[in-house]
N, C-alpha and C positions, 0 to 999 in steps of 0.2 A: 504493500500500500504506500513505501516511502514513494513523495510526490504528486499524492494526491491531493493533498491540504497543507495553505501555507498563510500566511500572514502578510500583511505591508503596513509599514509603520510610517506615519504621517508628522511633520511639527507644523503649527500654527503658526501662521507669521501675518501680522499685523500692521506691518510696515505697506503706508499706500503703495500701489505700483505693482504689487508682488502677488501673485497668487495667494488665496486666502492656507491651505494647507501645500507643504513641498514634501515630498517624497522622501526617505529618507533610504540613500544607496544599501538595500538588503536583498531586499530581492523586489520586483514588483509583481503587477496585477494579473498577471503572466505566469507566475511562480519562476521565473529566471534570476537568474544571481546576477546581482549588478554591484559595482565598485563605486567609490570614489572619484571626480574626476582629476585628474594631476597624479593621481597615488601609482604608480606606473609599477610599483615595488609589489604593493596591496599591503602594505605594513601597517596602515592606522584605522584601517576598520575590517570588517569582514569579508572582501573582498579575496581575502586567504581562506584558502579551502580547510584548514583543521581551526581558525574560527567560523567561518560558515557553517560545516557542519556541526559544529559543538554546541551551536547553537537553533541549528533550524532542523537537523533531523530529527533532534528529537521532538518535538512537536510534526511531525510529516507522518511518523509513523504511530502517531497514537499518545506520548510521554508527553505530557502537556507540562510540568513541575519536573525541575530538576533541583538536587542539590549536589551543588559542591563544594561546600562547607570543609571536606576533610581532601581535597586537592593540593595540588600545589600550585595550580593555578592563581596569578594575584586576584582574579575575576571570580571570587566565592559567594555571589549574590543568590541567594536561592529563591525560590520561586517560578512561576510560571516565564519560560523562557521569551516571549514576549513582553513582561515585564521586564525583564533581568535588561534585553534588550531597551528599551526603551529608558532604564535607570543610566546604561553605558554610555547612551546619546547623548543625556543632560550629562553627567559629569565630563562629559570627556569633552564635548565642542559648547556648550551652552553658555552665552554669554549675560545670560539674563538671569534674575532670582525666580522665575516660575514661568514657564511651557507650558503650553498644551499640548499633548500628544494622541494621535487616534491612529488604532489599531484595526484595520478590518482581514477579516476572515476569509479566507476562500476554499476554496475545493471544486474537485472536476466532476464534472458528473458526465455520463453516457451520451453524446450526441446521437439523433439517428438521423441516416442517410445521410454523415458526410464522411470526407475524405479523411477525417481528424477522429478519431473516437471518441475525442473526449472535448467538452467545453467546461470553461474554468466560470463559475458564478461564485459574488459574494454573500455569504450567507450571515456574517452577522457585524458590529462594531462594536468597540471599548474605547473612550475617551478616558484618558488619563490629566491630574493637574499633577507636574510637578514641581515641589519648592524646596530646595536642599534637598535634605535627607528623605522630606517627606514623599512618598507615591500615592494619588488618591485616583480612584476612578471615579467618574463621574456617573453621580446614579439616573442622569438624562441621556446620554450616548445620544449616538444618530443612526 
């Protein structure tokens, strides 16, 4: 079943001019791994395939909550790996004291009669606020 549900994770940007939510390079709407642009190495986000998958297969195949608590990875954030994901974003590039983040859901389902078996629909969202330390989702979503 790995690849048949994934996730795309959104920030909020406010600033006139700019699309209301930008995409944040994980994967997109597609379920495709996408990079950084400039990161030609893949060094500072997931772009590298042993953190891509550390973090997206396990949700593709069903593990929605990881812990790595007893790792030795510095990345011991536990929880739901979309979370975890979404906590890396703010501390690592956020230049603000509180994001908005939104999370939607997808998965393929069965096409009939075309050339592609499978079409990718989203089935659900989670807005997240976050401020420091704190992660909240927001109990209005979209």
């Amino acid at each position: 079943e790995g690849g048949n549900k994934w996730f795309v994770i959104y920030r909020e940007h406010k600033e006139p001019g700019r699309g209301q939510w930008e995409r944040i390079p994980i994967m997109d709407e597609r379920g495709r791994k996408l990079t950084r642009h400039g990161d030609w190495l893949h060094t500072t986000n997931h772009g590298s395939d042993f953190l891509f998958l550390a973090n997206t297969f396990q949700y593709a195949i069903g593990q929605e909550t990881v812990d790595y608590s007893n790792s030795t990875t510095p990345y011991k954030m536990k929880g739901p790996v979309y979370e975890r994901l979404v906590r890396y974003e703010f501390n690592r590039y956020s230049k603000s004291p509180q994001i908005t983040y939104r999370v939607d859901f997808y998965s393929n389902i069965k096409a009939k009669g075309s050339a592609n078996p499978f079409v990718s629909t989203m089935d659900s969202s989670f807005v997240y606020i976050v401020t420091g330390k704190e992660l909240v989702r927001d109990a209005v979503g979209y």
